[in-house]
C-alpha positions as CSV (number, residue, x, y, z in Angstrom):
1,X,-69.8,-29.4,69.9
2,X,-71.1,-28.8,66.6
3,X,-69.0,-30.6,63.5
4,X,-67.6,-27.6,61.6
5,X,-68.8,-28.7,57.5
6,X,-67.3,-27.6,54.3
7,X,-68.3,-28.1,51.2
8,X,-65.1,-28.1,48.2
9,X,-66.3,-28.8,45.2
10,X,-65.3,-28.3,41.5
11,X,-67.5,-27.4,38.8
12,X,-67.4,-27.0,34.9
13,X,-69.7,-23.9,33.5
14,X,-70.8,-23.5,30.0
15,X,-70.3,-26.2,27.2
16,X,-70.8,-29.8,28.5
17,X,-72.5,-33.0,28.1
18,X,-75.3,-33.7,28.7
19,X,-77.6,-36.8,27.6
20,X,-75.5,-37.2,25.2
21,X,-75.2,-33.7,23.5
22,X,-73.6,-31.0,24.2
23,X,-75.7,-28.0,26.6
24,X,-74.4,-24.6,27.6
25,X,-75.0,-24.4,31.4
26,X,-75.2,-21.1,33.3
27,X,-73.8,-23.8,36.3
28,X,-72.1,-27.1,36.8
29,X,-74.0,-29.6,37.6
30,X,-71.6,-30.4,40.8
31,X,-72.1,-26.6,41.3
32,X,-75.9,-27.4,41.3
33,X,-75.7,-30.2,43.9
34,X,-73.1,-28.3,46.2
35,X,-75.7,-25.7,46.2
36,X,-78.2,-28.1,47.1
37,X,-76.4,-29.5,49.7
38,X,-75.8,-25.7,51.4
39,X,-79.3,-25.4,51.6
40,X,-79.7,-28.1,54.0
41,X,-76.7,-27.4,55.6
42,X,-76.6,-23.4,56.0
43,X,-74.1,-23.4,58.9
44,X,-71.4,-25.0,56.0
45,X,-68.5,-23.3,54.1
46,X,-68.6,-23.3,50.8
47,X,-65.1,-23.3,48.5
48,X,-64.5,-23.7,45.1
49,X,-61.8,-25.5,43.9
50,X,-60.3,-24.0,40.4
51,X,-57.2,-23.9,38.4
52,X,-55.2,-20.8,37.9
53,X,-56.0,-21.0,34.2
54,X,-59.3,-21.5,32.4
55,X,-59.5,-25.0,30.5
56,X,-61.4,-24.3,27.1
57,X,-64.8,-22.9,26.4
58,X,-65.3,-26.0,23.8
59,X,-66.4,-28.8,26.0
60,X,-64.5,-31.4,23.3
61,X,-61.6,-29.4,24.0
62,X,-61.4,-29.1,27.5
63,X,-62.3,-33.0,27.8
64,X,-58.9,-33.0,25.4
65,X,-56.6,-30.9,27.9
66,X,-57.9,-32.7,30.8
67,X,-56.9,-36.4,29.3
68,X,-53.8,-34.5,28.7
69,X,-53.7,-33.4,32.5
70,X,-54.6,-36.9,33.4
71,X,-51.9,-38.8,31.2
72,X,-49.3,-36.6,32.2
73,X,-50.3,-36.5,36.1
74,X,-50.5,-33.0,36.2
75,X,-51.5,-30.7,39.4
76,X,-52.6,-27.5,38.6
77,X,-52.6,-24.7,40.8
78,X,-55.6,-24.2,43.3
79,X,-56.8,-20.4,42.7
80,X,-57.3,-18.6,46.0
81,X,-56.7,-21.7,47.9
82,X,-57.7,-21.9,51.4
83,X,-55.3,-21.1,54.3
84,X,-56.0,-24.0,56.1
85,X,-59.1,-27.0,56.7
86,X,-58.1,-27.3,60.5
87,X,-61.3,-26.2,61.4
88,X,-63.3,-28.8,59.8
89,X,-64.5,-32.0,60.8
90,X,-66.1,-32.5,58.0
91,X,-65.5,-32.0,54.0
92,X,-68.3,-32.9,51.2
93,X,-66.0,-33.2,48.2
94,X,-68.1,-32.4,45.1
95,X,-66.6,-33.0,41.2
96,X,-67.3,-34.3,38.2
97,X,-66.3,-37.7,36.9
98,X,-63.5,-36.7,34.2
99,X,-62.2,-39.9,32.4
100,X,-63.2,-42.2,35.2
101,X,-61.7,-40.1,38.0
102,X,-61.4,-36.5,39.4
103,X,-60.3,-33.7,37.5
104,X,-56.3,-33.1,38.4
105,X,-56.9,-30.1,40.5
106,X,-58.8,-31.9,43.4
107,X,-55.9,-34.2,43.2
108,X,-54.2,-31.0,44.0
109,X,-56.8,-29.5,46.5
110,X,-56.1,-33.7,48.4
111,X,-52.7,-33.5,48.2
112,X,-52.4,-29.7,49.7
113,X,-54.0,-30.2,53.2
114,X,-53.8,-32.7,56.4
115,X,-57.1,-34.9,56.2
116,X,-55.9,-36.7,59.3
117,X,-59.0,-37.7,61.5
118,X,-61.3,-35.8,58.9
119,X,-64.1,-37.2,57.3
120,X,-64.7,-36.9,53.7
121,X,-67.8,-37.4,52.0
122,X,-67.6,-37.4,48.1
123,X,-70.3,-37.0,45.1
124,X,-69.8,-36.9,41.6
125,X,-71.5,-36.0,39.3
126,X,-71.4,-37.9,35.6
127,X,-72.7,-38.9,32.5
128,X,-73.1,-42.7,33.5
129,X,-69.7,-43.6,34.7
130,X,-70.6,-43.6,38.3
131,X,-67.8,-42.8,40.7
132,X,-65.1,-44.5,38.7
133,X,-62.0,-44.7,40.8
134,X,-62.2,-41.7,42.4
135,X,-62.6,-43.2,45.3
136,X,-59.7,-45.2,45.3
137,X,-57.7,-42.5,44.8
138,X,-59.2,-40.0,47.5
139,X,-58.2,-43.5,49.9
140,X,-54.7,-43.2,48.7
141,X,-53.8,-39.6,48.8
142,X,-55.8,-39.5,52.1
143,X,-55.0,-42.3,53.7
144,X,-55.8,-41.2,57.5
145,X,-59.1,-39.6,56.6
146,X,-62.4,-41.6,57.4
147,X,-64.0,-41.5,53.9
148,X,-67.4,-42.9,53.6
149,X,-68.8,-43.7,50.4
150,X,-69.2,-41.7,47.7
151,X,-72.6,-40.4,46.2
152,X,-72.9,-40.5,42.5
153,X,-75.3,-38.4,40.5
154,X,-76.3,-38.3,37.0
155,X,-75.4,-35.1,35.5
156,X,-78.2,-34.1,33.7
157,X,-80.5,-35.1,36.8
158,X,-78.7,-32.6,38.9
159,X,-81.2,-29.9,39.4
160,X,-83.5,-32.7,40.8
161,X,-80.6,-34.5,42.9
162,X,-82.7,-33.7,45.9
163,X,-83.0,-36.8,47.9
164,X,-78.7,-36.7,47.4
165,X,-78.6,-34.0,48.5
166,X,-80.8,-34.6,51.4
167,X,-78.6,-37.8,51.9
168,X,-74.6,-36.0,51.5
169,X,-76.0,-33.6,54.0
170,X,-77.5,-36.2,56.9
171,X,-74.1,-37.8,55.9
172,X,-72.4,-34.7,57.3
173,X,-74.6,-34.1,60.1
């Protein structure tokens, strides 16, 4: 049987930074590379994780509220969240590094489902901070999932993140 894929990922539009200054972008750069990753994976679901609220348009701002989010542990709401991940074997976890971890609502997308006997296979997508401990956190708030190691990708190179792309999606495979 087939392993049932989906792809959750979070993305930031607009403002953000890029090689160090600050680019509008018609899409994330995690959004880029989930994208990516569908292409060579077409039988995969795709879901976007986002809050109930939209952070700022200024990308100093929203880098603000989200250290906020961080300090204060936060876990805002999951808009349109899925019903269920039962039918997956498999979830590529996409996000962008945001002060050397996930933004708080995959903490809340983790924390909302049963990733027992699941495997997870994260990418993130940053300005030069690598993974940071994102990791280490997915391990803790999913403690029974098999998650392999995560993928991280320069921001700015994401439209040409082909050959991670190529790699998340032999990952899933």
């Amino acid at each position: 049987m087939a392993k049932k894929v989906l792809i959750a990922y979070y993305s930031r539009r607009g403002e953000n930074y890029v090689n160090g200054s600050i680019k509008n972008l018609k899409l994330g750069n995690t959004e880029v590379v989930a994208a990516k990753i569908k292409e060579l994976l077409p039988d995969a679901d795709m879901f976007q994780i986002d809050t109930t609220y939209e952070y700022s348009k200024s990308y100093m701002t929203c880098i603000e509220e989200a250290k906020q989010e961080l300090h204060d542990q936060m876990r805002p709401e999951v808009k349109d969240p899925l019903a269920s991940i039962d039918e997956y074997d498999t979830i590529i976890l996409g996000y962008p590094n945001w002060w050397g971890t996930m933004p708080m609502v995959v903490y809340t997308f983790l924390e909302s489902y049963d990733f027992t006997g699941k495997t997870i296979i994260p990418f993130c997508t940053n300005e030069g901070s690598g993974m940071g401990s994102s990791e280490r956190f997915i391990k803790k708030l999913c403690p029974t999932a098999n998650l392999l190691n995560g993928t991280p990708i320069h921001g700015a190179e994401a439209v040409n993140a082909d050959r991670e792309a190529k790699h998340i999606a032999d990952l899933a495979k």
